[in-house]
N, C-alpha and C positions, 0 to 999 in steps of 0.2 A: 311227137312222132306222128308221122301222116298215114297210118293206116288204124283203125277204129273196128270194133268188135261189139258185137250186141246181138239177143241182147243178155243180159247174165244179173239174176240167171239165165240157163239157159233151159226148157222143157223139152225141143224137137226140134228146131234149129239154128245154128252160129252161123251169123254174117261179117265177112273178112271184107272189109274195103280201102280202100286207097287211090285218093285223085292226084297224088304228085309227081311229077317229072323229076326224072333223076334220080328214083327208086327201082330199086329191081329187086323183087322179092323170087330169092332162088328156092326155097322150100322151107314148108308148113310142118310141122311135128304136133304133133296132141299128144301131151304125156300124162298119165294120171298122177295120182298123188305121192305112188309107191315107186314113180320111177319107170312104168312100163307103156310103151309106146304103144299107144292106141290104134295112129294113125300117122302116115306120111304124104303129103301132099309134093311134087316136085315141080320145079319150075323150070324155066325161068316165065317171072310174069308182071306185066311192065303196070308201074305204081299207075301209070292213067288208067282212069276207066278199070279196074281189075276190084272184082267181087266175086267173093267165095264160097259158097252155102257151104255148110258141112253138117251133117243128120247127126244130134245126137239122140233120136229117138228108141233106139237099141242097147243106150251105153247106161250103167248103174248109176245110182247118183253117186255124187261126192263132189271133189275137188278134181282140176286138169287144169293144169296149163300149155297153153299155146305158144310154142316159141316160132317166130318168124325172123326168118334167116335172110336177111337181105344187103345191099349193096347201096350206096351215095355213090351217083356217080361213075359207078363201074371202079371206084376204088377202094372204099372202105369199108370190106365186111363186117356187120354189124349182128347181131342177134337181140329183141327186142320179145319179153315174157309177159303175159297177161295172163292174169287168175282167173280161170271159169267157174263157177258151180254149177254142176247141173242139178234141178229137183225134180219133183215129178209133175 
C-alpha cells in the first residue's frame, strides 16, 4: 500500500504520507478502540507529494486506528486500517 504512517507509537504527532500517482485519498477517520470517531479528515487529496500531521498530543493513550479511504485510479474505492498506539 503506498501511503506509510509513523511514527507508532505515537507520543504528539502521526505523519500520513504518500508519493503515488493514481491514488486519491478522499478521507481520513481516527477511530479509537471503542468505536468512537476521534477525528475526520476530508479530502479529496492527491497521493503525490500529500503528508498529513495530525496532534495526538491531547488524545489518552491506548489503541486508534486510522482508516484511509481512497480511490486506484478514480475507480476502486478501497479503505486501507492501520493500528496506532499512542503512549505518553
Amino acid at each position: 500500500f503506498p501511503v506509510t504512517i509513523g511514527p507508532n507509537p505515537v507520543i504528539q504527532n502521526l505523519k500520513i504520507n504518500s508519493n503515488q500517482n493514481g491514488i486519491v485519498i478522499s478521507k481520513i477517520e481516527i477511530v479509537n478502540e471503542y468505536g468512537n470517531v476521534f477525528k475526520i479528515i476530508h479530502g479529496p487529496f492527491s497521493g503525490i507529494q500529500f503528508e498529513q500531521l495530525i496532534s495526538f498530543a491531547s488524545v489518552n493513550t491506548g489503541t486508534y486506528f486510522i482508516l484511509i479511504h481512497y480511490f486506484v485510479e478514480t475507480l476502486f474505492p478501497k479503505i486501507k486500517v492501520f493500528k496506532v498506539i499512542k503512549s505518553l
